[in-house]
PDB file of the backbone (N, CA, C, O) and the ligand in Angstrom, with CONECT records:
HET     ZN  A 101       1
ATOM      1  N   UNK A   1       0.843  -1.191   0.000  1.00  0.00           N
ATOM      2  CA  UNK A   1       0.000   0.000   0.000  1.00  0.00           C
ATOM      3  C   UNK A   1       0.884   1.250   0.000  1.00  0.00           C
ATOM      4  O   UNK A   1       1.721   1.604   0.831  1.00  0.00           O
ATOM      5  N   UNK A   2       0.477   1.849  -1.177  1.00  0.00           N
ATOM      6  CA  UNK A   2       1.301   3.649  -0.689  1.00  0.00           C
ATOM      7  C   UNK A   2       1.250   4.268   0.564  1.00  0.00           C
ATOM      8  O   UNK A   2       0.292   4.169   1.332  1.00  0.00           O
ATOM      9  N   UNK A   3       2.054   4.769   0.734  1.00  0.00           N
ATOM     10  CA  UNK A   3       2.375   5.596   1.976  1.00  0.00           C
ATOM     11  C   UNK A   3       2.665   7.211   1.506  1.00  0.00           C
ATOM     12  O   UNK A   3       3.494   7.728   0.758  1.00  0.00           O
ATOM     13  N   UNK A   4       1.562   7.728   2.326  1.00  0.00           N
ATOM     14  CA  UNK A   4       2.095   8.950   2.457  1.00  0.00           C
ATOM     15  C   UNK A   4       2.507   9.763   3.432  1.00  0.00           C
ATOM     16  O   UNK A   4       2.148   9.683   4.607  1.00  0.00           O
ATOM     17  N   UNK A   5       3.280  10.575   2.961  1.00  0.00           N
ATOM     18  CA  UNK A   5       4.067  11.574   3.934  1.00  0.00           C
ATOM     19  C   UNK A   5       3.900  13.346   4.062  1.00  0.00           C
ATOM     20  O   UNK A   5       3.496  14.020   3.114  1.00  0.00           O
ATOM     21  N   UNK A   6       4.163  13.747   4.974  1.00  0.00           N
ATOM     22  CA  UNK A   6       4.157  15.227   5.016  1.00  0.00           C
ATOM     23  C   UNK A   6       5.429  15.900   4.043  1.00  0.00           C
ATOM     24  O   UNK A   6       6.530  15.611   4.513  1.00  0.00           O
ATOM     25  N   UNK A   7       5.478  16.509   3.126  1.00  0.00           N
ATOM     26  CA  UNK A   7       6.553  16.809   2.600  1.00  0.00           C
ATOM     27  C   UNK A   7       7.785  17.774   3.368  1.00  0.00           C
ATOM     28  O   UNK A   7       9.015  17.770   3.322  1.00  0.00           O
ATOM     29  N   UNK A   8       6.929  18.452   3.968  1.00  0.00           N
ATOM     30  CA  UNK A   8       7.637  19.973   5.159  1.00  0.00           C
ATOM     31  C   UNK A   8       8.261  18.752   6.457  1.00  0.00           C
ATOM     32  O   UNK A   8       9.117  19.298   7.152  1.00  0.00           O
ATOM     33  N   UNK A   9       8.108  17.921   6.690  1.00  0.00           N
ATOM     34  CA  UNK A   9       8.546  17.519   8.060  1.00  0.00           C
ATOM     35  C   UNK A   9       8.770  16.020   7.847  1.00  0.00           C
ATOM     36  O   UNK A   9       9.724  15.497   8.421  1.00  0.00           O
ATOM     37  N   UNK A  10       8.054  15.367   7.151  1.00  0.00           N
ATOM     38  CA  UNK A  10       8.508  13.904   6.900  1.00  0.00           C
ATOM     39  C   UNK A  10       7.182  13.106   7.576  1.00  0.00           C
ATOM     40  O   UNK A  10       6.885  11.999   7.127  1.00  0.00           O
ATOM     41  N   UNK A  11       6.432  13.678   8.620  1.00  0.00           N
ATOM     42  CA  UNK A  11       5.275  12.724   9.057  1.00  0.00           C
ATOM     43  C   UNK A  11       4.748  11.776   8.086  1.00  0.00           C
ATOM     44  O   UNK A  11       4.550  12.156   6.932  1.00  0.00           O
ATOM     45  N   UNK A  12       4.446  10.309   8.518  1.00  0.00           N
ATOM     46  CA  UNK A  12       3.994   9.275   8.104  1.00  0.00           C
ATOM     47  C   UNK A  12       2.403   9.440   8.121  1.00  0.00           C
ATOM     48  O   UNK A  12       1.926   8.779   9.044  1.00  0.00           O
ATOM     49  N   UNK A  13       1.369  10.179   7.319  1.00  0.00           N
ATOM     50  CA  UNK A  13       0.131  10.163   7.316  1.00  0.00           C
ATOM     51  C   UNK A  13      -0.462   9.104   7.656  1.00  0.00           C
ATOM     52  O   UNK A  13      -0.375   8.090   6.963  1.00  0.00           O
ATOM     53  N   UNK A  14      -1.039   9.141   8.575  1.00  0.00           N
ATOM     54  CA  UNK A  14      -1.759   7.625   9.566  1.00  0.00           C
ATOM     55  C   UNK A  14      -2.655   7.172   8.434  1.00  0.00           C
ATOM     56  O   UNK A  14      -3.304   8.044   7.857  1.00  0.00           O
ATOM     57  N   UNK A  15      -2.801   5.549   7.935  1.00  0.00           N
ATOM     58  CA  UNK A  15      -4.255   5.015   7.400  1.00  0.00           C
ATOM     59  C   UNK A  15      -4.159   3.796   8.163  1.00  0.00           C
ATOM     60  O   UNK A  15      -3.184   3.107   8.462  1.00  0.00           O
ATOM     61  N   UNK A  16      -5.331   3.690   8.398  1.00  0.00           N
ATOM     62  CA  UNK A  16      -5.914   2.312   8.803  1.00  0.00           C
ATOM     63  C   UNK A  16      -6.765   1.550   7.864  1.00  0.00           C
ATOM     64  O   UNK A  16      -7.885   2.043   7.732  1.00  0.00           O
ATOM     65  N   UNK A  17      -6.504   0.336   7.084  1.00  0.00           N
ATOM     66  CA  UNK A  17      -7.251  -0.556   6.298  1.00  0.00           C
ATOM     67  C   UNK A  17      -7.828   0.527   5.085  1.00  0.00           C
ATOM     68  O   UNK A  17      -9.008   0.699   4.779  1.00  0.00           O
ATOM     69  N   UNK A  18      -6.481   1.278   4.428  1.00  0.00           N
ATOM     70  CA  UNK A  18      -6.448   2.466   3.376  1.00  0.00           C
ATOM     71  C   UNK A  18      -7.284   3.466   3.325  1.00  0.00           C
ATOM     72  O   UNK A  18      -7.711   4.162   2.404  1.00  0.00           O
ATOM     73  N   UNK A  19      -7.492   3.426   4.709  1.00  0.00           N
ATOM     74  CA  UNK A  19      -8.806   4.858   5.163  1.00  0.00           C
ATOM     75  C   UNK A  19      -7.761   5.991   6.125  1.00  0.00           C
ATOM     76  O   UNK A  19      -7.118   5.502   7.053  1.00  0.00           O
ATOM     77  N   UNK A  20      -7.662   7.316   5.870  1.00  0.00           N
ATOM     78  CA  UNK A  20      -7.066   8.176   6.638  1.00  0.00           C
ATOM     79  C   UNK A  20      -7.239   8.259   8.137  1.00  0.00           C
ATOM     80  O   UNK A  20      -8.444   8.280   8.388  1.00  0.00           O
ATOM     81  N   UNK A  21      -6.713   8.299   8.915  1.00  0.00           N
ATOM     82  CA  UNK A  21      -7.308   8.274  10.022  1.00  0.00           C
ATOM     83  C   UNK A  21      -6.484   9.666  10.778  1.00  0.00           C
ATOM     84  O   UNK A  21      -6.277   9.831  11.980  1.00  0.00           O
ATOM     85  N   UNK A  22      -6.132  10.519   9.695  1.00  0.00           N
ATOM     86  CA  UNK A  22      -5.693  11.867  10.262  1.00  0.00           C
ATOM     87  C   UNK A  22      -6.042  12.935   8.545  1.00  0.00           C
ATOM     88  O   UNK A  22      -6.107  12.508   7.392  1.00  0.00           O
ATOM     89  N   UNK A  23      -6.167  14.106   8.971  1.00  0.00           N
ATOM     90  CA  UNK A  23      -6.483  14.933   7.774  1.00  0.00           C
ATOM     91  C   UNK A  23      -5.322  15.181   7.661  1.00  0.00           C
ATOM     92  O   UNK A  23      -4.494  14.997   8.553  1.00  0.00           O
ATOM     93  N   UNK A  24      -5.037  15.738   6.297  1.00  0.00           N
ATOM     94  CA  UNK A  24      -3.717  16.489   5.409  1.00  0.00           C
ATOM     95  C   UNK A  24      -4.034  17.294   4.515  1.00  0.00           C
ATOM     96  O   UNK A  24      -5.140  17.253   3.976  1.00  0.00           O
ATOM     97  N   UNK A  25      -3.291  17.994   4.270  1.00  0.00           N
ATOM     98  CA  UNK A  25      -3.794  18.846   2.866  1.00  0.00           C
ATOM     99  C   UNK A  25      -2.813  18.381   1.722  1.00  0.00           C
ATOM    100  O   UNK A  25      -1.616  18.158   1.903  1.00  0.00           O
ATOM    101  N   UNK A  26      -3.710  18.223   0.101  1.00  0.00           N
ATOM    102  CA  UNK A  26      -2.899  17.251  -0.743  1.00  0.00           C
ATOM    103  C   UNK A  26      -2.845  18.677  -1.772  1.00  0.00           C
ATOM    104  O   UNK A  26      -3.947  19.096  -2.126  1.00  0.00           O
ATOM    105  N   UNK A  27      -1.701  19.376  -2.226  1.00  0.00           N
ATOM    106  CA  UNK A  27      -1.800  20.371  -3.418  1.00  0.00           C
ATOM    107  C   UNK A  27      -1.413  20.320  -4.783  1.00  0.00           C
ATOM    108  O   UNK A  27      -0.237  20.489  -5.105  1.00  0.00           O
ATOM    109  N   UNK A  28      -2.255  20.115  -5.557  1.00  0.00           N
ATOM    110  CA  UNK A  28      -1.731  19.495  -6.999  1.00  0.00           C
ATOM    111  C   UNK A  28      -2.101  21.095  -7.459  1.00  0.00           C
ATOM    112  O   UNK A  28      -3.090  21.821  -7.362  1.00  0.00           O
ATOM    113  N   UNK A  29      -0.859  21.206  -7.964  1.00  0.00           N
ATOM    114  CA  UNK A  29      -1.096  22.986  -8.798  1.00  0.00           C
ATOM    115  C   UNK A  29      -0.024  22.770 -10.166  1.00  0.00           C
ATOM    116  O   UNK A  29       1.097  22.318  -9.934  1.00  0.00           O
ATOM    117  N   UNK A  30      -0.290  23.003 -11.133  1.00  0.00           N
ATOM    118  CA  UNK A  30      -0.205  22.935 -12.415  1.00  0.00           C
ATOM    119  C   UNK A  30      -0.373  24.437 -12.464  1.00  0.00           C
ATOM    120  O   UNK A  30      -1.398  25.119 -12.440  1.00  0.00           O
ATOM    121  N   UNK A  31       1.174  24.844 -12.553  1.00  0.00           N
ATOM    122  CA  UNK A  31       1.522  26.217 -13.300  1.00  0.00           C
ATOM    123  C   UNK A  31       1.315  26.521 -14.939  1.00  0.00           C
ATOM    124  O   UNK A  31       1.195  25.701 -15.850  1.00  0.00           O
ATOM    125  N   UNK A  32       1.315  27.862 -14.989  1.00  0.00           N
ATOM    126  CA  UNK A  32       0.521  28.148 -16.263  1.00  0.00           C
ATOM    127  C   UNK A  32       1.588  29.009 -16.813  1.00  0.00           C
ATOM    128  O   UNK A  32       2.626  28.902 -16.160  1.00  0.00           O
ATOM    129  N   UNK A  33       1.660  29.819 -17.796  1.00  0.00           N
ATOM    130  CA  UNK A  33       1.995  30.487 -19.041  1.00  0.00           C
ATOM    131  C   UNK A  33       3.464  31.611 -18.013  1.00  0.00           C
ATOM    132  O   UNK A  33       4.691  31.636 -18.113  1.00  0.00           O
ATOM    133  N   UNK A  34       2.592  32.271 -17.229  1.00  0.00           N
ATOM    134  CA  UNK A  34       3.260  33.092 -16.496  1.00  0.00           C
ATOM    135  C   UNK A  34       4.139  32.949 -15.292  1.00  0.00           C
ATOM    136  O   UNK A  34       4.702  33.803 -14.607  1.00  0.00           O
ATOM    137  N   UNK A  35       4.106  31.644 -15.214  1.00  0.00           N
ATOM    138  CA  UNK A  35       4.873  31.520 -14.467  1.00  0.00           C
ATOM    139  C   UNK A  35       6.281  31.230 -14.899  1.00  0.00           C
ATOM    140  O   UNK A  35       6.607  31.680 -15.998  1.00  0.00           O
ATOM    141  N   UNK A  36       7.638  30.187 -13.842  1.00  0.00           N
ATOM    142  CA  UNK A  36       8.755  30.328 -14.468  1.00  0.00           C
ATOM    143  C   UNK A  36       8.682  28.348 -14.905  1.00  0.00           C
ATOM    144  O   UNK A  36       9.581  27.712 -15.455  1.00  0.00           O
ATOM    145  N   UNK A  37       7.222  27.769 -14.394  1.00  0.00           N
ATOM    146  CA  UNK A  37       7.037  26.164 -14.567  1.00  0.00           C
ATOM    147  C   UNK A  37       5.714  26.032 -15.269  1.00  0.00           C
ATOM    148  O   UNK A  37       4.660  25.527 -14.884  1.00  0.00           O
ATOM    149  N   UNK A  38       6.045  26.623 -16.410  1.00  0.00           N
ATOM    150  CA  UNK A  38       4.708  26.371 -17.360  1.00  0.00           C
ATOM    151  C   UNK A  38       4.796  24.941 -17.661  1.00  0.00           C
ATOM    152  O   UNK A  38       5.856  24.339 -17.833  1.00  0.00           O
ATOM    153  N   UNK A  39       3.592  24.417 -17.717  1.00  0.00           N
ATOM    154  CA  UNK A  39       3.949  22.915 -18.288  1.00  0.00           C
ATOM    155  C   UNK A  39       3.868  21.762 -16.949  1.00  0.00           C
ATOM    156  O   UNK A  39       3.523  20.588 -17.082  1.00  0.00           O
ATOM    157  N   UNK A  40       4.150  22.217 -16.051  1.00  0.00           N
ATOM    158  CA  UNK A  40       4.506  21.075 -14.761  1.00  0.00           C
ATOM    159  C   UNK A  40       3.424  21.601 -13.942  1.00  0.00           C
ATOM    160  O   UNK A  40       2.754  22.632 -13.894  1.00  0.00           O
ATOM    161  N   UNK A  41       3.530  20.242 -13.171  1.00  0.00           N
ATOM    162  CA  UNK A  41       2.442  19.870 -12.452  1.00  0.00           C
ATOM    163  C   UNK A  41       3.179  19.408 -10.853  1.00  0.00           C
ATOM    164  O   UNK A  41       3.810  18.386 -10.581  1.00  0.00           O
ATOM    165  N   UNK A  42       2.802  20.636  -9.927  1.00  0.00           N
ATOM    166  CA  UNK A  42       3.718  19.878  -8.593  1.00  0.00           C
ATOM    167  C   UNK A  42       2.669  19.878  -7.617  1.00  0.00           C
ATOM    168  O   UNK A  42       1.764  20.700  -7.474  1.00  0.00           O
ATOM    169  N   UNK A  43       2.879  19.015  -7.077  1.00  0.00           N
ATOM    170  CA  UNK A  43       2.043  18.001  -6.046  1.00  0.00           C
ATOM    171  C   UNK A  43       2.490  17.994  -4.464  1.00  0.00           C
ATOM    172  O   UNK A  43       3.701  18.102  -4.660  1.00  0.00           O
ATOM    173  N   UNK A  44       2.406  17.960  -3.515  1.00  0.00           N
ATOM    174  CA  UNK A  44       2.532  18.008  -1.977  1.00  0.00           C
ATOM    175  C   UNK A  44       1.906  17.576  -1.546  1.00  0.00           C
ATOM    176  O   UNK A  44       0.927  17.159  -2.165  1.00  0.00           O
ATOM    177  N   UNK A  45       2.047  17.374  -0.141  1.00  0.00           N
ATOM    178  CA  UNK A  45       1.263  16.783   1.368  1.00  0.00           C
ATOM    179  C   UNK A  45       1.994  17.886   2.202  1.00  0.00           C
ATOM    180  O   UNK A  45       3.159  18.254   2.045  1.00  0.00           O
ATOM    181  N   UNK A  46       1.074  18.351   3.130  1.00  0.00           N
ATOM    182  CA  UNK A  46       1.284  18.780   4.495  1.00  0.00           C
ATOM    183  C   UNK A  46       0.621  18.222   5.352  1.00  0.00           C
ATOM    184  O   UNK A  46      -0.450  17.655   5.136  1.00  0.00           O
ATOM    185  N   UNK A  47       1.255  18.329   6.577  1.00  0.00           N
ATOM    186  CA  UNK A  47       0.204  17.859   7.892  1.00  0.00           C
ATOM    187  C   UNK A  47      -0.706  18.313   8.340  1.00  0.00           C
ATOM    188  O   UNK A  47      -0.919  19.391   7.784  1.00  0.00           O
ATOM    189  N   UNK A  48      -1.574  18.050   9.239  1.00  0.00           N
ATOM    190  CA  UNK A  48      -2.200  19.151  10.004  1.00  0.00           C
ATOM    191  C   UNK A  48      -1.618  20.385  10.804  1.00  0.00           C
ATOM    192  O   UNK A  48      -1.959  21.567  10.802  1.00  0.00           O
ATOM    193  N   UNK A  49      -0.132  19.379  11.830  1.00  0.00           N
ATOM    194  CA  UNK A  49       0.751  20.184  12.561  1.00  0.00           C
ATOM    195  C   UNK A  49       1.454  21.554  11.349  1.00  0.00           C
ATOM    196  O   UNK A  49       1.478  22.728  11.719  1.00  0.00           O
ATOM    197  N   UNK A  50       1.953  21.141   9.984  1.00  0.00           N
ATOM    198  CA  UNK A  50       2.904  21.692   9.285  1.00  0.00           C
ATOM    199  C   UNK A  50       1.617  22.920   8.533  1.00  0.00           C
ATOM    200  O   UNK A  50       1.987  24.083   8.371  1.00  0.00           O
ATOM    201  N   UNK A  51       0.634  22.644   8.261  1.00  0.00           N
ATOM    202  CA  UNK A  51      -0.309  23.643   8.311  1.00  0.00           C
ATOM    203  C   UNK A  51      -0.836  25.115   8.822  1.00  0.00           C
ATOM    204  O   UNK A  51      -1.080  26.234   8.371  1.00  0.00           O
ATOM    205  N   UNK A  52      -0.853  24.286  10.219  1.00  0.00           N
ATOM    206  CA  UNK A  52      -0.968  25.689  11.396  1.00  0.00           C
ATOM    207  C   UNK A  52       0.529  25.892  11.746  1.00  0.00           C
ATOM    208  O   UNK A  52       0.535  26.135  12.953  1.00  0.00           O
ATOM    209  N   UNK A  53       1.730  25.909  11.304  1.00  0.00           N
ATOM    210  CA  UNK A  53       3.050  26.557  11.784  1.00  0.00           C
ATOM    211  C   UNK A  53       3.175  27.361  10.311  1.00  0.00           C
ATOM    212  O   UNK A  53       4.163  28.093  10.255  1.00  0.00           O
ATOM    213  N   UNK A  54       2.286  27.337   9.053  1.00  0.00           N
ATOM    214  CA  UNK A  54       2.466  27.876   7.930  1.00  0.00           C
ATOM    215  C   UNK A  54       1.503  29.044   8.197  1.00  0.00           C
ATOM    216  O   UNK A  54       1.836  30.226   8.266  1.00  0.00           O
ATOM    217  N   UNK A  55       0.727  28.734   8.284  1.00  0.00           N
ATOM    218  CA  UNK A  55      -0.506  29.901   8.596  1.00  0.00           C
ATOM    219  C   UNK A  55       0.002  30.915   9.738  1.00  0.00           C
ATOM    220  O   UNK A  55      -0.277  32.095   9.526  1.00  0.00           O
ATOM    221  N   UNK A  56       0.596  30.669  10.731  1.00  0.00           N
ATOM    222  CA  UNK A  56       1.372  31.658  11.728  1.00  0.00           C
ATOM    223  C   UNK A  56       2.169  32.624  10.883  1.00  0.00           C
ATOM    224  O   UNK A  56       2.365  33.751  11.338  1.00  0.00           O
ATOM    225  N   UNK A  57       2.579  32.343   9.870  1.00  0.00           N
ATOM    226  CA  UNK A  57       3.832  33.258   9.229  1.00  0.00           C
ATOM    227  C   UNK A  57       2.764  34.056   8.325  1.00  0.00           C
ATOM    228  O   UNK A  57       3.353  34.916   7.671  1.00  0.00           O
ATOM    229  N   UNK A  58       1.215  34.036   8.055  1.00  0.00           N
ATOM    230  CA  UNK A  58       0.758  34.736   6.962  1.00  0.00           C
ATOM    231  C   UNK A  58       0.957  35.634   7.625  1.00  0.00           C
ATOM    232  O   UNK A  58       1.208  35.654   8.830  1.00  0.00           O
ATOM    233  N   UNK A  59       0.802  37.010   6.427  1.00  0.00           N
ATOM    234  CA  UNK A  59       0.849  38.347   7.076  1.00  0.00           C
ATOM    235  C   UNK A  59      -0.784  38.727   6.834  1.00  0.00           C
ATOM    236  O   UNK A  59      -1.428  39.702   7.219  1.00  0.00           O
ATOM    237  N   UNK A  60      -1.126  37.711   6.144  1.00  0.00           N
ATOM    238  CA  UNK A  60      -3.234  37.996   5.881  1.00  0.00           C
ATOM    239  C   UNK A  60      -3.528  36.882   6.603  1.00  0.00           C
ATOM    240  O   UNK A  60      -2.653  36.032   6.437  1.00  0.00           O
ATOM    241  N   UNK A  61      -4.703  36.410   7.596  1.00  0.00           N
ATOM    242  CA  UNK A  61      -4.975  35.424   8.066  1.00  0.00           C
ATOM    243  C   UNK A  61      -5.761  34.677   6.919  1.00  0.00           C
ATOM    244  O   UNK A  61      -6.283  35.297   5.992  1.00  0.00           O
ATOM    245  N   UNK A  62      -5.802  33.499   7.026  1.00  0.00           N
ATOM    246  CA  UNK A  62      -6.426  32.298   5.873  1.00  0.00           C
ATOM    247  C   UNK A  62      -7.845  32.944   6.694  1.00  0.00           C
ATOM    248  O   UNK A  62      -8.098  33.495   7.765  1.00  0.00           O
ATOM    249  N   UNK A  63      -8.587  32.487   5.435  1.00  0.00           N
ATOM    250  CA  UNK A  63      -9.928  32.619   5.782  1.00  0.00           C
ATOM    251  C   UNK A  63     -10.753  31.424   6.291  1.00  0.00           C
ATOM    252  O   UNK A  63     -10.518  30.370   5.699  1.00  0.00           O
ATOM    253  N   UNK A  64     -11.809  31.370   7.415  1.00  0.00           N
ATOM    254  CA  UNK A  64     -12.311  30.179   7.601  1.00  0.00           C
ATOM    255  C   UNK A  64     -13.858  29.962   7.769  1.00  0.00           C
ATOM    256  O   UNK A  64     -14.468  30.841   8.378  1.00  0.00           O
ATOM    257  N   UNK A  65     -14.367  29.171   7.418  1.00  0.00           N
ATOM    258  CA  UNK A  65     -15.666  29.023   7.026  1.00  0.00           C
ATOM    259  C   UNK A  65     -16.007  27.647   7.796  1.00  0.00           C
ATOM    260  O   UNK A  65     -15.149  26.847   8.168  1.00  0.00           O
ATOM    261  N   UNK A  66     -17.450  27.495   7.981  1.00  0.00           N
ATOM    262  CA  UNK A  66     -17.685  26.805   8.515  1.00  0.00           C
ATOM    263  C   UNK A  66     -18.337  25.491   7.708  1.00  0.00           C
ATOM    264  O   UNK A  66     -19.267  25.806   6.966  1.00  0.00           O
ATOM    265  N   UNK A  67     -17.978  23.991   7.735  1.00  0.00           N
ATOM    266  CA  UNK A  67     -18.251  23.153   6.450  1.00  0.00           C
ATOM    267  C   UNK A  67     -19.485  22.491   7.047  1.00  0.00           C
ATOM    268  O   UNK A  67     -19.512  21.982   8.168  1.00  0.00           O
ATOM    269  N   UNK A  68     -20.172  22.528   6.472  1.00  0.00           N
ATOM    270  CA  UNK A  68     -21.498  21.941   6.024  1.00  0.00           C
ATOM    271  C   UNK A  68     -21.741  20.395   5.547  1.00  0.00           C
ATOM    272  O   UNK A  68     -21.950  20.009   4.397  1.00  0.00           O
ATOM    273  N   UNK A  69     -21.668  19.737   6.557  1.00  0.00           N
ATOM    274  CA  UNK A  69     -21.401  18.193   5.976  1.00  0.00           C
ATOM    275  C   UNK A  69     -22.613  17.468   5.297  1.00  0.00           C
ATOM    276  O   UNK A  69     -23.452  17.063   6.101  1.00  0.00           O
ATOM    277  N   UNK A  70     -22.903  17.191   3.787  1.00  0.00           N
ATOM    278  CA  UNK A  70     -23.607  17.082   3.155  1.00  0.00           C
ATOM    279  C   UNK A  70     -24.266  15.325   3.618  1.00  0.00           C
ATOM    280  O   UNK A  70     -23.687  14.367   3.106  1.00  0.00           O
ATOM    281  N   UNK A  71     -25.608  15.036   4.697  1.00  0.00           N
ATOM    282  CA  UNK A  71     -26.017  13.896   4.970  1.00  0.00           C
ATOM    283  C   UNK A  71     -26.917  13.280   3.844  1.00  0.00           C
ATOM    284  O   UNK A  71     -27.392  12.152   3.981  1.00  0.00           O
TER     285      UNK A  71
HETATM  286 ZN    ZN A 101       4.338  18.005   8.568  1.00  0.00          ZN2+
END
């Protein structure tokens, strides 16, 4: 089974029986024309922990909303 990891710190993203059993954030961003990686496609994991030590350094706070879990 794949394993994933936090890219910023190395954490081993917990699954149990290939179900997450911790959140992460996964970023697939595919740069465009203007940038200096037109053409490529780069991909990450962060943690939860590596998340909130990123968000401390904004100089704008992330915005947060409240999610609506669709039953
Ligand atoms: Zn991390």
């Amino acid at each position: 089974m794949k394993r994933i990891y936090c890219n910023k710190c190395g954490h081993e993203i917990k699954f149990i029986n290939g179900i997450a059993h911790e959140d992460y954030v996964f970023v697939s961003k595919e740069w465009g024309y203007f940038s200096q990686k037109d053409g490529k496609t780069q991909e990450f994991v962060l943690c939860e922990g590596c998340v909130e030590k990123l968000e401390r350094e904004f100089a704008i706070p992330a915005v947060w909303k409240d999610t609506t879990e669709m039953l």
